[in-house]
Residue frames relative to the residue before (quaternion, step in Angstrom):
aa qw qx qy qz dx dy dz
X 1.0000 0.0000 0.0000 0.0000 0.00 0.00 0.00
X 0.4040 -0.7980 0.3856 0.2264 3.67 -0.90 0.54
X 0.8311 0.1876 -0.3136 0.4191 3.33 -0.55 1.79
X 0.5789 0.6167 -0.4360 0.3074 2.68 1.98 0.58
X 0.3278 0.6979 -0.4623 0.4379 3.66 1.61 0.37
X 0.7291 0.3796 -0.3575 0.4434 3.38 0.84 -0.99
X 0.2651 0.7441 -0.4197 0.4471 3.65 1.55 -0.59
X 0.7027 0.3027 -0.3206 0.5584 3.78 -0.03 -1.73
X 0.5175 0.6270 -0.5267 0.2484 3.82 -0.01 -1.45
X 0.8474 0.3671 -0.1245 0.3629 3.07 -0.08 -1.72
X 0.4925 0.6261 -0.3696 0.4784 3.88 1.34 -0.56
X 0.5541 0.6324 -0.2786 0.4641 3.39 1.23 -1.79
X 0.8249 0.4357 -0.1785 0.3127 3.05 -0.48 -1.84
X 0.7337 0.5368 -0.2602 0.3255 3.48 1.18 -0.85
X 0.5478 0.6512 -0.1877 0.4906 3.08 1.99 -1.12
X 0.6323 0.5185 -0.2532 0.5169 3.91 0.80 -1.40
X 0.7627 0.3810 -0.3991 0.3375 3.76 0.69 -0.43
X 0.6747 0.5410 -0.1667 0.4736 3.06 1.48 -1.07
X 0.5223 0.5533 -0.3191 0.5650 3.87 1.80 -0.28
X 0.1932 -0.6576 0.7060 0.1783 3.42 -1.19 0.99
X 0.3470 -0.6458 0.5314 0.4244 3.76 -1.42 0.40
X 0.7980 -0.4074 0.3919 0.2089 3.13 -2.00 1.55
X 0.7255 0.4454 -0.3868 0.3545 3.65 0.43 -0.97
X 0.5671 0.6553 -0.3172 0.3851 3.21 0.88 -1.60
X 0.6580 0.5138 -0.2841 0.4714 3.98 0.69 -1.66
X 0.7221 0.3716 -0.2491 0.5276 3.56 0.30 -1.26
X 0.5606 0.3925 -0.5445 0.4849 3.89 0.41 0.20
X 0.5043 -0.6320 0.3469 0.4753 3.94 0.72 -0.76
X 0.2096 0.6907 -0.5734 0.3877 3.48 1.21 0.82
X 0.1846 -0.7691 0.6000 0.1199 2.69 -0.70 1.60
X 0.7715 -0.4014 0.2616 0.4188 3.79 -1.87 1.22
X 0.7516 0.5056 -0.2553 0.3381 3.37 0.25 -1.19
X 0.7218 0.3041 -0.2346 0.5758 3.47 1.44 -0.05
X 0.7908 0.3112 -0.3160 0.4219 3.75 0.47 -0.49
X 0.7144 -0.6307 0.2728 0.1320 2.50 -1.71 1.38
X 0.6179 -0.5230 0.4174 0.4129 3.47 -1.44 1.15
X 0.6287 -0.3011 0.5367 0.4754 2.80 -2.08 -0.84
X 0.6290 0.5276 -0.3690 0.4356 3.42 0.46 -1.75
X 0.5679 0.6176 -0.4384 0.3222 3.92 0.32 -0.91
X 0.8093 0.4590 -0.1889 0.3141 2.88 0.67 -1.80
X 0.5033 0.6114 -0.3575 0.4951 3.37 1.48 -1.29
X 0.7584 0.2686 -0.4088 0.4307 3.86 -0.17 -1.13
X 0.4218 0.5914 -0.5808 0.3674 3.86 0.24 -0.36
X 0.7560 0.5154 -0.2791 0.2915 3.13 0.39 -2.10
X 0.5781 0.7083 -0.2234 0.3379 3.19 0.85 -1.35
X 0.7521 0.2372 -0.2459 0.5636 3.47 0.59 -1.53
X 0.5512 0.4915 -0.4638 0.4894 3.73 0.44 -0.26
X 0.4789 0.5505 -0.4380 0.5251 4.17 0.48 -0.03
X 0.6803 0.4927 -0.2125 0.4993 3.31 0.19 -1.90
X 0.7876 0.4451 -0.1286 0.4064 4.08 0.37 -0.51
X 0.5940 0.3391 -0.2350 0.6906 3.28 1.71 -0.61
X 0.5056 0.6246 -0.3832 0.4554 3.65 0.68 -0.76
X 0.7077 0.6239 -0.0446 0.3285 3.66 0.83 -1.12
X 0.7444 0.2790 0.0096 0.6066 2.78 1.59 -1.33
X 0.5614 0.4603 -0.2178 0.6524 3.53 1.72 0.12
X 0.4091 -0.6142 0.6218 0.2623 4.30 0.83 0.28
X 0.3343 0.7267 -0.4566 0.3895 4.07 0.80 0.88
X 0.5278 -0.7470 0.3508 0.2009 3.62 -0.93 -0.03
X 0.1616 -0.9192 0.1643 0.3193 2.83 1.54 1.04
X 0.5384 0.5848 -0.3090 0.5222 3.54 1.31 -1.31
X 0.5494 0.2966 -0.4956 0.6038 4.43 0.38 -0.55
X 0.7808 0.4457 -0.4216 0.1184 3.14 -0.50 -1.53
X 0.5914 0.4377 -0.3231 0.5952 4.24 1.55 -0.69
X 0.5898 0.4120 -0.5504 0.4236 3.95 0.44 -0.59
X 0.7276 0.4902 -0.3089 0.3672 3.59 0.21 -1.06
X 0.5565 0.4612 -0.3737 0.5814 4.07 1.40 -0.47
X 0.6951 0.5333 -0.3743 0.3038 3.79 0.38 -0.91
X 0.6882 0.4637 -0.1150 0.5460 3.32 1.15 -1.13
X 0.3440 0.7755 -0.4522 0.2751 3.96 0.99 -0.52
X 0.7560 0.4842 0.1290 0.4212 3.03 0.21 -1.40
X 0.5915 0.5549 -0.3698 0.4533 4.26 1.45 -0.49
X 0.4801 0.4563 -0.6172 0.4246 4.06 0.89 0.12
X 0.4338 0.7521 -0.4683 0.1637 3.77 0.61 -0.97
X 0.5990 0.5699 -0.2851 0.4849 3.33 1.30 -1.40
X 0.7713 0.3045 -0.2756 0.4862 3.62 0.02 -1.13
X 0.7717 0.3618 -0.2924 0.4338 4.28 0.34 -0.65
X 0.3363 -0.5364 0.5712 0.5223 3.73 1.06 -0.97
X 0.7301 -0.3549 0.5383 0.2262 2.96 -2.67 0.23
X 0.0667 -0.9133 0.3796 0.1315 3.46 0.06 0.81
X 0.5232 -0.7000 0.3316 0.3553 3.56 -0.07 0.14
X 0.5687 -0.5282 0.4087 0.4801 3.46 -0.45 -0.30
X 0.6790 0.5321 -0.3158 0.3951 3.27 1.19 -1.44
X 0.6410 0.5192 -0.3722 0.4256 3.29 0.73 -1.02
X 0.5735 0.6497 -0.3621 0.3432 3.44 0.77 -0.97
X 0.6999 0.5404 -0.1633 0.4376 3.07 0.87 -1.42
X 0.7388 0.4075 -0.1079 0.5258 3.10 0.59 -0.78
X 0.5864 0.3091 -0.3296 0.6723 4.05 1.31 0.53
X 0.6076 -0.5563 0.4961 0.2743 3.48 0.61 -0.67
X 0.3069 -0.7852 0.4407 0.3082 3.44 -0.17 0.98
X 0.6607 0.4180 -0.4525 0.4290 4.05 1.31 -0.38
X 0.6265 0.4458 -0.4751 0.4278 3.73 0.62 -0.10
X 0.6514 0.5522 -0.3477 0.3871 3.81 0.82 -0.37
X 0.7968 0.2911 -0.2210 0.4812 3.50 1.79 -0.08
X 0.3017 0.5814 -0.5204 0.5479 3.18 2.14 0.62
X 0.6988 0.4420 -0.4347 0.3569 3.45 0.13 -0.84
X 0.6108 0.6113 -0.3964 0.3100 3.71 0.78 -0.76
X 0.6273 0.6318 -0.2142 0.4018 3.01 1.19 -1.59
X 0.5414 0.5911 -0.3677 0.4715 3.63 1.38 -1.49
X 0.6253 0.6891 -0.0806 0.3573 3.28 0.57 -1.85
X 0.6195 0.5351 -0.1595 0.5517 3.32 0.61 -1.19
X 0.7999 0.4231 -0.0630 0.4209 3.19 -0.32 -1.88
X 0.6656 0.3405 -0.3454 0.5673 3.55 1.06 -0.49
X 0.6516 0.4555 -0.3410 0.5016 3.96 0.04 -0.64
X 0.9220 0.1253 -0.1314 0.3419 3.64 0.29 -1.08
X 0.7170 -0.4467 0.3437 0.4102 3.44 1.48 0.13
X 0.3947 -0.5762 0.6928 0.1797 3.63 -0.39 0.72
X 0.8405 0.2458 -0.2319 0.4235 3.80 -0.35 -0.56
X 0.5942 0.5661 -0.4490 0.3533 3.92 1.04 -0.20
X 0.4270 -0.7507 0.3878 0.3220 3.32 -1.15 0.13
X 0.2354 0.6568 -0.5097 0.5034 3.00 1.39 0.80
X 0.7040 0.3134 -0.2574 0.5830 3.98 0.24 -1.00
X 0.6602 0.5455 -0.3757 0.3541 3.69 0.33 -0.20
X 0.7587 0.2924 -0.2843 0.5080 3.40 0.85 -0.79
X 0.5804 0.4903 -0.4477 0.4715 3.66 1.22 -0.07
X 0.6903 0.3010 -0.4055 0.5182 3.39 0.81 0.42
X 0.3832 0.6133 -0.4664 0.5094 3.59 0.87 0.76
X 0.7525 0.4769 -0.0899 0.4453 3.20 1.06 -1.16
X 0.5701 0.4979 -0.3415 0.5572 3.31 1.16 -0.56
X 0.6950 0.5458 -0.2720 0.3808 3.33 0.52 -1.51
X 0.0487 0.8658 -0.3811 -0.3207 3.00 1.00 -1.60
X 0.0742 -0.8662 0.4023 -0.2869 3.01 1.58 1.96
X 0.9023 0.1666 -0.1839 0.3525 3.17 0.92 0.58
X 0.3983 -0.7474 0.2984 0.4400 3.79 -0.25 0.49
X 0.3787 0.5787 -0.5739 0.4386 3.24 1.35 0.57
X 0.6205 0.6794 -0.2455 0.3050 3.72 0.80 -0.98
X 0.4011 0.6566 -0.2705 0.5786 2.64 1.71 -1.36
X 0.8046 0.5272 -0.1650 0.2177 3.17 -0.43 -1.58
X 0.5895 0.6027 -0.1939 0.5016 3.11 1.56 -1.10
X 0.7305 0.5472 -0.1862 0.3636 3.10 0.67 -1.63
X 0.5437 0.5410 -0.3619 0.5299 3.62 1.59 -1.40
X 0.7073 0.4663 -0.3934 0.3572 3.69 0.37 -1.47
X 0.5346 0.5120 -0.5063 0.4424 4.10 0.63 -1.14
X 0.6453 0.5858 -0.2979 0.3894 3.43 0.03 -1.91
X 0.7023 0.3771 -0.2548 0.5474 4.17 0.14 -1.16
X 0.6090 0.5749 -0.3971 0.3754 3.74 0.47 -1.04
X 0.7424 0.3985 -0.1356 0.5211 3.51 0.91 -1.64
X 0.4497 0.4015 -0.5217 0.6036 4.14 0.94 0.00
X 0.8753 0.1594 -0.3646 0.2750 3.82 -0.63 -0.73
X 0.5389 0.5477 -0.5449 0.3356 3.68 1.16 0.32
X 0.5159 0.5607 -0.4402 0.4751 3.31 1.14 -0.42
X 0.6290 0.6083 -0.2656 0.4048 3.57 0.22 -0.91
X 0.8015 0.1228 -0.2267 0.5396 3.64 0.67 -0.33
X 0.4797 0.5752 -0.5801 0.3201 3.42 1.22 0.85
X 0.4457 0.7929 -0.2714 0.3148 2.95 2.28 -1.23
X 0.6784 0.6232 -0.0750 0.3816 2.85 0.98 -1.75
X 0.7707 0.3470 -0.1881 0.5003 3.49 1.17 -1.21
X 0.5299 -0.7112 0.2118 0.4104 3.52 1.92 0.46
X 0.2066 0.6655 -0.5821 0.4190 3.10 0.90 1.17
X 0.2973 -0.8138 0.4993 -0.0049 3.75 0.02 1.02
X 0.7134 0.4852 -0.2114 0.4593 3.30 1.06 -1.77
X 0.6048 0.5252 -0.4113 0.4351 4.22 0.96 -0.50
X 0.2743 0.7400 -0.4787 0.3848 3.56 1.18 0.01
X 0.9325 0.1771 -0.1004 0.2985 3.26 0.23 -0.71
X 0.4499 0.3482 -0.5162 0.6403 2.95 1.66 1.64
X 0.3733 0.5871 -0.5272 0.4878 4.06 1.09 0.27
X 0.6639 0.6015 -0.1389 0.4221 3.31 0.76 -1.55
X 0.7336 0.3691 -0.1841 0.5400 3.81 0.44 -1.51
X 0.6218 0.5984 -0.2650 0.4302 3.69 1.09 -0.81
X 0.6611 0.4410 -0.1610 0.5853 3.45 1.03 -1.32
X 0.6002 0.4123 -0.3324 0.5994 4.08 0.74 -0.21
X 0.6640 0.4493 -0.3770 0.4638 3.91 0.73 -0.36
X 0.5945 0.4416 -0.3646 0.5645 3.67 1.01 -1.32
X 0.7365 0.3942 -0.3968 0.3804 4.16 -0.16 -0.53
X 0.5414 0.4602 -0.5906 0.3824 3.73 0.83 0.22
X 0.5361 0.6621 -0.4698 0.2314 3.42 1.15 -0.96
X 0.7167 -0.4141 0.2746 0.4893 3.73 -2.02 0.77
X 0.8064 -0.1213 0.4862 0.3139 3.27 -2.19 -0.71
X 0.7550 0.4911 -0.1704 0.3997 3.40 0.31 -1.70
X 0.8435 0.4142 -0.0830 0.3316 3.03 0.94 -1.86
X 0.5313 0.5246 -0.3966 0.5341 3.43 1.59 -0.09
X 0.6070 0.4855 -0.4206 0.4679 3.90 1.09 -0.15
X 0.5960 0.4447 -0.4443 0.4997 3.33 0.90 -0.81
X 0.3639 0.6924 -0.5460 0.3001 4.30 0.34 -0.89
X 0.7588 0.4332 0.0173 0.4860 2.45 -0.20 -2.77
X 0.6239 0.4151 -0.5014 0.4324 3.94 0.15 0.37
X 0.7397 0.3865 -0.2077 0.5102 3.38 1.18 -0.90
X 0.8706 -0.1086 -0.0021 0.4799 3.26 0.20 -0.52
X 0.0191 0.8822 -0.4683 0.0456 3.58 0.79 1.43
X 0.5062 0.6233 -0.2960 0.5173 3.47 1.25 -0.64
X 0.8262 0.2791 -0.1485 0.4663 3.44 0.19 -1.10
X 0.4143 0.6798 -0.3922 0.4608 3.47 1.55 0.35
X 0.7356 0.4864 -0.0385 0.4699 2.75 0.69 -2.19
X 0.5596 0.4753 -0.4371 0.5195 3.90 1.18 -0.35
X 0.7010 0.4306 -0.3169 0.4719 3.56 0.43 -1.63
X 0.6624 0.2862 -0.5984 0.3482 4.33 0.29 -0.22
X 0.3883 0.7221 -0.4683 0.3294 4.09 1.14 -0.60
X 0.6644 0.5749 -0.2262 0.4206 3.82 0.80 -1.48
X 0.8965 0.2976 -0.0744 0.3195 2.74 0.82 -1.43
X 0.3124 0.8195 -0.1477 0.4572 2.97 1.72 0.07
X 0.7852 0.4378 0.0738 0.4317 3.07 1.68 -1.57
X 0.2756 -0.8481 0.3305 0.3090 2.50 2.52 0.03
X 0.4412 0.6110 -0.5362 0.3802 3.54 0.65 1.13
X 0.4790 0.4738 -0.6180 0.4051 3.41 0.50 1.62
């Protein structure tokens, strides 16, 4: 039907601001302080636009595809890892795709670049994924900082994900955020996760 993709859009968009992410809560960030979904997406986004840059990427795909990453959240929730694990990361992004494709449309480009992203059919995707992944190391980091102790151990799981990443892309990192890298391997290092 026509405008009911945008219909989901707006449902989406409204939900991701007003949704804190699950991990943050279950670390004991309390709601009133940890960060949305929407939060995280735009972080992700400009951090894309910056790795994108430093990788010969597309910066403008590489943030549309981080901003939007994250909009099934509204319609499935903020899943955890555990849960993930424990459904299967491919059934936990069939369902997005289902999800997706129903709310925004098979033919929008909203459902298109979340399925770029899943797939990760592209080195813009790539790009995305590094930026989500970096977004969630330095939110941890300034819960770390604000003595939240217990987010340690997504700083930690986050920083082990960014170090599988290529040659290229750990230089680009350490261009963007080398400082807050080089704090978050210090943390972890200390085996305080």
């Amino acid at each position: 039907m026509p405008g009911e993709g945008c219909s989901g859009l707006l449902q989406a968009l409204m939900a991701v601001k007003n949704t804190p992410r699950t991990g943050w809560l279950l670390r004991g960030v309390p709601a009133a302080i940890a960060e949305t979904i929407a939060a995280h997406s735009a972080e992700a986004a400009v951090l894309a636009l910056a790795i994108a840059g430093e990788l010969g990427a597309d910066p403008y795909r590489s943030a549309a595809i981080a901003a939007v990453h994250d909009l099934g959240e509204a319609f499935i929730g903020d899943l955890v890892k555990r849960a993930t694990d424990e459904i299967g990361k491919k059934l936990k992004e069939d369902i997005e795709l289902r999800v997706a494709a129903k709310e925004f449309g098979e033919d929008s480009i909203v459902f298109s670049l979340i399925r770029e992203y899943i797939e990760q059919s592209s080195r813009e995707a790539r790009v995305a994924k590094l930026a989500e992944q970096l977004s969630t190391l330095l939110q941890a980091l300034r819960y770390h900082r604000q003595g939240w102790r217990e987010v340690d151990e997504i700083l930690c799981s986050m920083l082990s994900s960014l170090s599988n990443a290529s040659e290229d892309e750990r230089r680009a990192l350490q261009r963007v955020a080398g400082e807050a890298l080089r704090e978050a391997e210090q943390i972890c290092s200390r085996g305080t996760a």
